[in-house]
C-alpha positions as CSV (number, residue, x, y, z in Angstrom):
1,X,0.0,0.0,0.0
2,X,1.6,3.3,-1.1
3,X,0.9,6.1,1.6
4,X,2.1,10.1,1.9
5,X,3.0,11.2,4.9
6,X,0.3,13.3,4.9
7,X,-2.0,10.5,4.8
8,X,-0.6,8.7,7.2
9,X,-0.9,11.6,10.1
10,X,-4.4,12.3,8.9
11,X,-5.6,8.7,9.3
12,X,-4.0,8.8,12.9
13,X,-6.7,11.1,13.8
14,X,-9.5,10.3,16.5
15,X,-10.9,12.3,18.6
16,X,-9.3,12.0,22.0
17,X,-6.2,13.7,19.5
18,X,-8.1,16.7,18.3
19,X,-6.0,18.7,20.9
20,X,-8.7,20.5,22.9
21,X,-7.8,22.4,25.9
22,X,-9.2,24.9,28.1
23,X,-7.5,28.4,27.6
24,X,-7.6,31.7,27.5
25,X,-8.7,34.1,24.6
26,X,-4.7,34.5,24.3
27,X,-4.0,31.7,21.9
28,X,-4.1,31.9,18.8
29,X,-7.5,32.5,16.5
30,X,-8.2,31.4,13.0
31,X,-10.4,34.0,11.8
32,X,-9.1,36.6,9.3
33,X,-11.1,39.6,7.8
34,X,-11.1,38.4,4.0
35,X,-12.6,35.1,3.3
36,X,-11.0,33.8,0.2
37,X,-14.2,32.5,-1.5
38,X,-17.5,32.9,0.3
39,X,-20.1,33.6,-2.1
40,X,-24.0,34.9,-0.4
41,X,-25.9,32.5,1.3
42,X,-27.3,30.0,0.3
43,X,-30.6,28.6,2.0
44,X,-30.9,25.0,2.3
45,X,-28.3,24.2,0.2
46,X,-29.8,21.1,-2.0
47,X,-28.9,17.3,-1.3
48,X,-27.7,17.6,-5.1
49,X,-24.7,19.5,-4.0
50,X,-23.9,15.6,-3.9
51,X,-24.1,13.9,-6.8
52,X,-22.7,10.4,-7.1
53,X,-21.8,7.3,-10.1
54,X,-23.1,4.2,-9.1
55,X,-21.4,0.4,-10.1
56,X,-24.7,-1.9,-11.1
57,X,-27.1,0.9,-10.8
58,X,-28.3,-0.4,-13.9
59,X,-29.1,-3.9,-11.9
60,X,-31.0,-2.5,-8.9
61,X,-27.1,-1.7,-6.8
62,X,-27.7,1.3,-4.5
63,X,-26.0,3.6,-2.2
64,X,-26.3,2.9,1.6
65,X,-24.8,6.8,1.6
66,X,-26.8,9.6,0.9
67,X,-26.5,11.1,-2.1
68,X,-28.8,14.0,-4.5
69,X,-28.1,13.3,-8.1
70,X,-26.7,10.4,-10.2
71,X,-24.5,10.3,-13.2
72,X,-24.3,7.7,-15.9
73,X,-21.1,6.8,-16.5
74,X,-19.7,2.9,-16.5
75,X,-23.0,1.3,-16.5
76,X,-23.3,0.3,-20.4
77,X,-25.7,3.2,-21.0
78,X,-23.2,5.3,-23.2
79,X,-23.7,5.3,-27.2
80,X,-21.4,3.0,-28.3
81,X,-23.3,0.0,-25.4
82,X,-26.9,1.3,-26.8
83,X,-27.3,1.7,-30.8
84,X,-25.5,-1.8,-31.6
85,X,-26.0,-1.3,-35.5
86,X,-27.7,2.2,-37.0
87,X,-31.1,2.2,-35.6
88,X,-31.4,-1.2,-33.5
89,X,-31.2,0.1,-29.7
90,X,-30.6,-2.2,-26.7
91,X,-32.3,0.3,-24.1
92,X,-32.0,-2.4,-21.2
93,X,-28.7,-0.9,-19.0
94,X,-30.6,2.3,-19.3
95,X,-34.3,1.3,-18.7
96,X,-33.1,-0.4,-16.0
97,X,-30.8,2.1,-14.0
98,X,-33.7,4.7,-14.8
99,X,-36.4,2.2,-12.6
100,X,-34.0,1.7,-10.2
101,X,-32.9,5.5,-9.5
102,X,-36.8,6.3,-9.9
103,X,-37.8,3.3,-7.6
104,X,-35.8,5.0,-5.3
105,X,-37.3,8.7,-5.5
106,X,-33.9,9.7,-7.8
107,X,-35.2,12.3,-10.0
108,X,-31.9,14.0,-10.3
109,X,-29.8,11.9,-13.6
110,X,-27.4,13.2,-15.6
111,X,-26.3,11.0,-18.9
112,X,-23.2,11.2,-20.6
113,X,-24.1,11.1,-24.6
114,X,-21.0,9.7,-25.9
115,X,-19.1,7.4,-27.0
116,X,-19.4,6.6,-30.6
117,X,-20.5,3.5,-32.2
118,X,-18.2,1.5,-34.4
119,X,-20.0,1.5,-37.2
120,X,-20.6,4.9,-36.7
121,X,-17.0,6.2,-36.6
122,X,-15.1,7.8,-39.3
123,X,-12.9,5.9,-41.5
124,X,-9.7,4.3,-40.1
125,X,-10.8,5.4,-36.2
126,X,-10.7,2.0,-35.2
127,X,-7.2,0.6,-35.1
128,X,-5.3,-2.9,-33.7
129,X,-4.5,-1.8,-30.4
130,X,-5.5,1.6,-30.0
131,X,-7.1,1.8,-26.6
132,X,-10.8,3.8,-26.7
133,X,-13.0,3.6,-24.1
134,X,-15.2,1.9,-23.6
135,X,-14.8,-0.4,-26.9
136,X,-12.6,0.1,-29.9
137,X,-13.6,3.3,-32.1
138,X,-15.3,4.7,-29.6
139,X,-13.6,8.0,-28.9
140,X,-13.6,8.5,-33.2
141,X,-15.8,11.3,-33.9
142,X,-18.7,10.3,-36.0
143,X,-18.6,9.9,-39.8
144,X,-21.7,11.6,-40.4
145,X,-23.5,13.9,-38.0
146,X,-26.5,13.1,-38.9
147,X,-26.2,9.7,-37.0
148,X,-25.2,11.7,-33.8
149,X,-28.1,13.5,-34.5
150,X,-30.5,10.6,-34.6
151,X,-28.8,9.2,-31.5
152,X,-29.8,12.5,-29.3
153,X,-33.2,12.6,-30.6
154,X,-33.9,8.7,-30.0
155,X,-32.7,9.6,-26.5
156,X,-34.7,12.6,-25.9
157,X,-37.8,11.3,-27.3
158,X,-38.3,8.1,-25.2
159,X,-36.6,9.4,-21.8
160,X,-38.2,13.1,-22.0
161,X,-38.7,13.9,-18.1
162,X,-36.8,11.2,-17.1
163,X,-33.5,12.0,-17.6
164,X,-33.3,15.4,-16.5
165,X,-29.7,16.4,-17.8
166,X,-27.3,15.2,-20.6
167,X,-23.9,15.4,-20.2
168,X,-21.8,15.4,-24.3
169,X,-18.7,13.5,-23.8
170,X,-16.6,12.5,-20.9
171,X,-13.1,14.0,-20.9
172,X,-13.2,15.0,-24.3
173,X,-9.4,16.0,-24.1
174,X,-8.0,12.4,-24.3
175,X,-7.4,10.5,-26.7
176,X,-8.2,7.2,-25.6
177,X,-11.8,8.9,-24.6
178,X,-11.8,11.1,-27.8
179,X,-9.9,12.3,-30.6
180,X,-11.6,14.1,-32.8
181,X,-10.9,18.0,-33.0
182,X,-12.4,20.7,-30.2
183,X,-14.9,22.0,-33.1
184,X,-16.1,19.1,-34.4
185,X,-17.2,18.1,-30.6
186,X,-18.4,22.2,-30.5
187,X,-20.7,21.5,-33.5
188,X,-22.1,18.1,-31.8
189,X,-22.5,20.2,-28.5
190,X,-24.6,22.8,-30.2
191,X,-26.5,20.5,-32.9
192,X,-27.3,18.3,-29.5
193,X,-28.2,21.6,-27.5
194,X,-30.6,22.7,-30.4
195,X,-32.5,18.6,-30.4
196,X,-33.0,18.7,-26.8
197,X,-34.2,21.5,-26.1
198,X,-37.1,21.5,-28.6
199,X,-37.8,17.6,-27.5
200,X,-37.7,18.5,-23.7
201,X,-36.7,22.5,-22.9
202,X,-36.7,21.5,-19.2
203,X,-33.6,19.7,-19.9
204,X,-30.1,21.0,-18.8
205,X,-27.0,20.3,-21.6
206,X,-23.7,19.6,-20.1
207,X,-20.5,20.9,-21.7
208,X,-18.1,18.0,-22.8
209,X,-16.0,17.7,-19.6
210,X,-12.2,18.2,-19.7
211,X,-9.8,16.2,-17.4
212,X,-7.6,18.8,-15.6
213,X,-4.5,17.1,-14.0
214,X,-3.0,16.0,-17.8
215,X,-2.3,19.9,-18.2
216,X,-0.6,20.1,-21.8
217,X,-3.8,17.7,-22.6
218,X,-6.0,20.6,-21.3
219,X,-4.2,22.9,-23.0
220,X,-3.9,22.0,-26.4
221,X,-7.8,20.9,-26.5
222,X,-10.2,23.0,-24.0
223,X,-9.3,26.4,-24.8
224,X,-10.3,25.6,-28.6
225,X,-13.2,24.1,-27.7
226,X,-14.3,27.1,-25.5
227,X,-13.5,29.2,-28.4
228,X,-16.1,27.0,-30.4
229,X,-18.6,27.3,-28.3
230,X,-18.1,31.0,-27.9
231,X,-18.8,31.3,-31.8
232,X,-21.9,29.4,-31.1
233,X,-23.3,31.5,-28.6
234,X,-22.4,29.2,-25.7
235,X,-24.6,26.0,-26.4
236,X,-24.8,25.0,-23.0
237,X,-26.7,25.1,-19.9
238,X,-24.0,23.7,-17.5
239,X,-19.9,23.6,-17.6
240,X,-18.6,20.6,-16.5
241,X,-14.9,19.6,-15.6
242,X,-12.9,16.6,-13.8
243,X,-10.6,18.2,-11.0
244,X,-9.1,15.1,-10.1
245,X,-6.0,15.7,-8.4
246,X,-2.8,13.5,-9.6
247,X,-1.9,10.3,-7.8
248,X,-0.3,12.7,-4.5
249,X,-3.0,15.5,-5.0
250,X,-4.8,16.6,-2.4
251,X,-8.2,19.0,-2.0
252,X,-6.2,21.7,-1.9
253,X,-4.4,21.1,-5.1
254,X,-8.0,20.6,-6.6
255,X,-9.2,23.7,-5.5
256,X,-5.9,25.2,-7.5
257,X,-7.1,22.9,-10.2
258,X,-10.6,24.3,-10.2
259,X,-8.6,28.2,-10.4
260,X,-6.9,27.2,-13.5
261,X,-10.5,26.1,-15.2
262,X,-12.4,29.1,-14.1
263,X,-9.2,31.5,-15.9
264,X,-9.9,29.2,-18.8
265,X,-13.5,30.2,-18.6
266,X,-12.9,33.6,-18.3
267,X,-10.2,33.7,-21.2
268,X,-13.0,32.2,-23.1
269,X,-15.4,35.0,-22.4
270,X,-17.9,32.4,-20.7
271,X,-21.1,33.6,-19.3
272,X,-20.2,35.0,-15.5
273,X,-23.4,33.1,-14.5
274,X,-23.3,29.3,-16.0
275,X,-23.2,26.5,-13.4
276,X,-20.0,24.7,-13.5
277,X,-20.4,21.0,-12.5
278,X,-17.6,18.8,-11.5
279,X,-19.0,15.7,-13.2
280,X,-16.6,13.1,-11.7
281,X,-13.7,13.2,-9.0
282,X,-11.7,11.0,-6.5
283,X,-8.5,11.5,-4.8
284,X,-5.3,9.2,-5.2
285,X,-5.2,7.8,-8.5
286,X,-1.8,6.6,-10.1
287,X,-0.8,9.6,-12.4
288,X,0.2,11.7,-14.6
289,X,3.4,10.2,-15.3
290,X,5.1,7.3,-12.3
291,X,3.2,9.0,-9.9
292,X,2.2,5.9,-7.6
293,X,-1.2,5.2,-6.6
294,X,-2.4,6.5,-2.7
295,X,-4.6,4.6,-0.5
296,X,-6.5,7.4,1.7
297,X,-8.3,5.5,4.4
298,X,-9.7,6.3,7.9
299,X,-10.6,10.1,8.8
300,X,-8.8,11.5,5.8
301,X,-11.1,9.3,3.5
302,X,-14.3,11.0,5.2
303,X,-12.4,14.5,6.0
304,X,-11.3,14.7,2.1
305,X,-15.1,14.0,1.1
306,X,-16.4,16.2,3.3
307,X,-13.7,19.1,2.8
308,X,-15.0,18.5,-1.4
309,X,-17.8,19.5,-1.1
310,X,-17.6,23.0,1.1
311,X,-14.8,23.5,-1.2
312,X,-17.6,23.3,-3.9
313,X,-19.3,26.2,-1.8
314,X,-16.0,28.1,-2.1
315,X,-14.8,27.9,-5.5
316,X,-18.4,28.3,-6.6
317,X,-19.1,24.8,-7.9
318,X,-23.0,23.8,-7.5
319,X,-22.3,20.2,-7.7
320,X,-19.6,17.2,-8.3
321,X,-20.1,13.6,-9.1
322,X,-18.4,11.2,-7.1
323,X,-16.6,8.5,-8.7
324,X,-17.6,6.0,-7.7
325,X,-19.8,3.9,-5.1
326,X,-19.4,0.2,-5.5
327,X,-20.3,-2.8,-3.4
328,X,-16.5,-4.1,-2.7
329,X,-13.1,-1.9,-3.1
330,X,-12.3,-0.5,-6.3
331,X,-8.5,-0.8,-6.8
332,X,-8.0,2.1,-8.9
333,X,-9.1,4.5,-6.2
334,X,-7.3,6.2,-3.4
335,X,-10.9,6.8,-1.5
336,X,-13.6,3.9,-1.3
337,X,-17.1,4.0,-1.6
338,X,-18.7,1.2,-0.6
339,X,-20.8,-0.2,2.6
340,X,-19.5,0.2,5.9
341,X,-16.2,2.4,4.3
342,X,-14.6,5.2,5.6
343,X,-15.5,7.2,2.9
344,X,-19.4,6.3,3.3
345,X,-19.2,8.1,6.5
346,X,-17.9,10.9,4.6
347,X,-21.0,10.9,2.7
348,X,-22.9,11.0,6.0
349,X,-21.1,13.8,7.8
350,X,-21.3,16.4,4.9
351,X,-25.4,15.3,4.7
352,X,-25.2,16.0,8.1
353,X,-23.6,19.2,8.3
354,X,-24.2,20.5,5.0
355,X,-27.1,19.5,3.0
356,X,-30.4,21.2,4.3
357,X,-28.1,24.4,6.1
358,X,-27.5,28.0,4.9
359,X,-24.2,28.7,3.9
360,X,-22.7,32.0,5.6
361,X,-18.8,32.0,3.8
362,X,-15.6,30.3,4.7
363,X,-12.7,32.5,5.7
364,X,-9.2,31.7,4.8
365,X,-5.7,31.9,6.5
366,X,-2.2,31.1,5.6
367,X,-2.9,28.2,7.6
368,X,-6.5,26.8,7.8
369,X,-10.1,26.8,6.6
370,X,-13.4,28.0,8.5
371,X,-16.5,27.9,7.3
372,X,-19.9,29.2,8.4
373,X,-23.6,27.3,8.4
374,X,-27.0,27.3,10.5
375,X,-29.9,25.3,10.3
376,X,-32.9,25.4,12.2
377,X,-31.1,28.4,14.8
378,X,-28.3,26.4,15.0
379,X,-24.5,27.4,14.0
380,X,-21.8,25.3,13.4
381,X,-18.4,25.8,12.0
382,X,-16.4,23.2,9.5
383,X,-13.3,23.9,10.1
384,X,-9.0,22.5,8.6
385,X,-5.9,23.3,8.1
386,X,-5.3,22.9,4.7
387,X,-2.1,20.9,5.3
388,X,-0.1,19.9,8.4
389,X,-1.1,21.6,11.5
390,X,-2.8,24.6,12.5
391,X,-4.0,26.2,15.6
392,X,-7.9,27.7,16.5
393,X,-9.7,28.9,19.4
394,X,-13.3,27.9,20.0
395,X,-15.9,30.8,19.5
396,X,-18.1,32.2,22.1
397,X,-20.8,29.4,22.3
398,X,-19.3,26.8,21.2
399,X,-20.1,23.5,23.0
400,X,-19.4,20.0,20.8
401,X,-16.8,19.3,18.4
402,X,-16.9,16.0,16.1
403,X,-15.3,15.0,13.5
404,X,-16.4,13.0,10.2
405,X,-16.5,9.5,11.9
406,X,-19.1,11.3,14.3
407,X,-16.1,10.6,17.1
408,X,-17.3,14.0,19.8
409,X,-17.0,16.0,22.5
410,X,-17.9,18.9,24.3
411,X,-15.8,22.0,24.1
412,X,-16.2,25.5,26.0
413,X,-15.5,29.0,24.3
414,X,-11.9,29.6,24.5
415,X,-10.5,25.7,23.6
416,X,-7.6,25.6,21.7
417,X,-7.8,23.1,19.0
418,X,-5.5,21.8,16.4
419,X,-7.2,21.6,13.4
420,X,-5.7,19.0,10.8
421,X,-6.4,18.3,7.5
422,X,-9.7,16.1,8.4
423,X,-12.6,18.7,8.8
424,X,-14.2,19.1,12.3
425,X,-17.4,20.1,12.9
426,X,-17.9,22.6,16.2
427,X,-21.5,23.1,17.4
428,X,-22.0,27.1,18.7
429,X,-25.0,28.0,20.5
430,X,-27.5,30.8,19.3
């Protein structure tokens, strides 16, 4: 098992180590005038700030974590797994994760559109050991448009209010996912905006997502496919990226991740106002280069979850996709999803603390993170460092502090506690 340091001092963490003594007001306080991302508040803020890709969703599998929107991604329901030959649909993977989501009151589904078909793919895009996803030919742009348009509006037509967002391609800027060029993908973005919207205008369209971490990848592709777009009036409802962090990344370097997208967006002349979506993220896979694989596990697996989604908050993000809940472990992952995990908890502490509360700003230090909610008259601060150690008084009122594997205490004003990079939750009164 290949650990950082950092991960290793995180998953130490319980809660008889969170460092809380009584003190005076002398020591030092975490709470600086200028927060560095703490947008107005938000009331309840919805359980779809969570949104979640589920293994065998297609064959009744289901989260035991609680979760507000679900992608389709993995579960045979992408173009190339449906239209088999031009016009002959197998709709069973996708009739059957729709009953199941819907079964379960899920009304909140986002499906990715491509991948392309082989017979369906230009001349030559289909090659001895090339290695598309999710079959061979697959990431080829289509021959002829017209079958992409006859895809979308087969699609559209027999799921209309069932599917309530489309999502164009997944991580358009590789080539083993696609390789076509940034305006062909614009023109399918804009010719599938155009076909949903007159089928079902309640619809959102996703922007093709970009995979951040390969960075001369992103370069050489998103930028060109913004431009596109731009020319086209900006097609879209929704932006969508994949800010996972390379194999030794942590949220902090995805929040620097997220930075480099939005300057992309602004470069780009993007509407100020579209949603960005992070449709799919973990922490700790191998990559880019030898970068060796890292198992997070214990309180870091929760803390990481949990700090994802306030980051969301801060960086402006109104939802991410996590990838991915299965029933056993996943060995490509650094965090696990799956019954009784650490990272299941995770799922259930930012439910807990999050979903449902207003959101009053984070403020940020050299050092650490803290961020403001209420619910229901009560207030509670998140608060981390955002690596190693960092110091923090309690606030007047304060009187419980847990962390993300519900471990707590009580705590009076004026407790020093170290904060680490796992998230803790302090209850303030009034």
């Amino acid at each position: 098992m290949v650990r950082s340091k950092l991960v290793v001092a995180a998953a130490a963490l319980s809660v008889l180590a969170l460092g809380v003594t009584a003190c005076g007001s002398s020591s030092p306080t975490v709470a600086p005038a200028s927060p560095l991302a703490s947008g107005p508040s938000v009331p309840g803020i919805p359980a779809n700030l969570v949104g979640m890709q589920v293994e065998g969703v297609e064959v009744e599998a289901w989260p035991s974590a609680p979760y507000g929107a679900l992608r389709l991604w993995d579960n045979g329901t992408a173009w190339s797994q449906i239209e088999l030959a031009k016009g002959e649909f197998n709709w069973d993977n996708l009739e059957g994760a729709l009953a199941n989501a819907e079964s379960k009151g899920m009304t909140d589904i986002l499906m990715v559109l491509g991948t392309t078909p082989e017979w369906a793919a230009k001349k030559g895009a289909v090659k001895k050991g090339k290695a598309d996803y999710p079959q061979p030919g697959a990431a080829g742009a289509p021959a002829n448009l017209q079958d992409w348009d006859e895809w979308v509006t087969a699609v559209v037509t027999r799921f209309k209010g069932r599917i309530s967002s489309y999502e164009i391609w997944n991580e358009a800027n590789l080539k083993n996912f696609y390789n076509g060029t940034p305006e062909e993908l614009a023109e399918m973005t804009a010719r599938a905006y155009a076909i949903i919207k007159a089928a079902d205008p309640e619809a959102l369209v996703v922007s093709a997502s970009p995979a951040l971490r390969l960075s001369a990848r992103f370069d050489a592709f998103y930028p060109k496919y913004l431009a596109a777009l731009a020319k086209a009036d900006w097609p879209v409802d929704v932006i969508s990226l994949h800010a996972y962090p390379s194999g030794d990344g942590s949220p902090q370097i995805r929040g620097g991740l997220i930075d480099t997208f939005k300057s992309a967006l602004a470069e780009a002349g993007a509407p100020a106002d579209i949603p960005i979506w992070d449709t799919e993220l973990n922490y700790g896979l191998a990559g880019p280069g030898d970068i060796a694989k890292t198992d997070i596990t214990g309180p870091a697996a929760a803390g990481w979850i949990v700090r994802t989604y306030i980051d969301n908050l801060r960086y402006g993000i109104e939802r991410a996709y996590w990838y991915i809940w299965t029933q056993k472990p996943y060995p490509l992952l650094g965090i696990q999803a799956y019954p009784g995990s650490d990272g299941e908890q995770g799922f259930f502490a930012i439910d807990n603390w999050v979903v449902g509360s207003q959101f009053e700003g984070c403020t940020d230090t050299a050092d650490a993170v803290t961020c403001n909610f209420s619910r229901d008259g009560q207030k509670s601060i998140v608060a981390w460092a955002e690596t190693g150690d960092a110091p923090y008084t309690a606030p007047a009122g304060s009187q419980l502090v847990c962390d993300p594997l519900a471990n707590c205490q009580e705590i009076a004003e004026g407790a020093a506690v170290t904060l680490t990079e796992v998230p803790v939750r302090i209850y303030v009164q009034g």
